[in-house]
N, C-alpha and C positions, 0 to 999 in steps of 0.2 A: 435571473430567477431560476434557470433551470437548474444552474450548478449550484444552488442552494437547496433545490429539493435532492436531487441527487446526492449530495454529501450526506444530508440527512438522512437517505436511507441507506446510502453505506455505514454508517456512524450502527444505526438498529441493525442492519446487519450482525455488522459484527457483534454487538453486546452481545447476540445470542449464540453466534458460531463467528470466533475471530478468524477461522481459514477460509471463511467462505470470504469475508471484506477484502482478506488479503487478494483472494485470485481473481478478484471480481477488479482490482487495480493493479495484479501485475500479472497474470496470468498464472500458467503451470512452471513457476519457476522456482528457482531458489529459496525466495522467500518466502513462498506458501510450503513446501517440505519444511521451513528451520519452523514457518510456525504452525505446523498440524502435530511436529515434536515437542515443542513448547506447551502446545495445547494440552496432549497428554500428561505430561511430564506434572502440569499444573495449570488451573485453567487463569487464575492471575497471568502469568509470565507470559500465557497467550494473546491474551488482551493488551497488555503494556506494547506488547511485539507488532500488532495490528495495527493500534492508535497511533503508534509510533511512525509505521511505513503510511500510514495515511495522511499523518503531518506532513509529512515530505512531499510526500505527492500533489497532497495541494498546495504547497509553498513553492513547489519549484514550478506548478502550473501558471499560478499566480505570478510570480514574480521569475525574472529571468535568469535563474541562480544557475551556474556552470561548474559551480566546486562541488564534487562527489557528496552526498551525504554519508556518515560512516554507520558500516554496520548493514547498507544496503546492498544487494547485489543485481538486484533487476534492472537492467537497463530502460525500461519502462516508467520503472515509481523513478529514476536516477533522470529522465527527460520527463517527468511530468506527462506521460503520456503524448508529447510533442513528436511528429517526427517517427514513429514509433514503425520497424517495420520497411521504411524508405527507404534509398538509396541517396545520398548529399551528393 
């Protein structure tokens, strides 16, 4: 139930500011810069860019996927937040 409410407010998050969803799932990283440029650029390709790295995020939370997603570069949305930070 938690990671239900949680999505749900990253999901509103973002509708209304998609860099904020972003950093709020992968930090200060790569993919919050491509999408606060995006954002500006146009605030569609912002949003497509957010929904996008937050699918992943939770597909690869949920499910144990190892193959990169493309187009990502945060090692964080790329583990699903698993791991994240650690040493193996």
């Amino acid at each position: 139930m938690a990671g239900t409410a949680s999505m749900l407010c990253l999901i509103l998050t973002t509708l209304f500011i998609p860099p904020l969803g972003v950093f709020l799932i992968s930090g200060c990283s790569v993919d919050f810069f491509i999408n606060i440029l995006l954002t500006i650029l146009g605030y569609l390709p912002g949003h497509i860019h957010a929904y996008y790295l937050e699918y992943v995020y939770y597909q690869k939370r949920k499910a144990m996927i190892t193959e990169p997603a493309p187009g990502v570069y945060s090692d964080r949305i790329q583990r699903g937040g698993r791991n994240y930070g650690s040493i193996p």
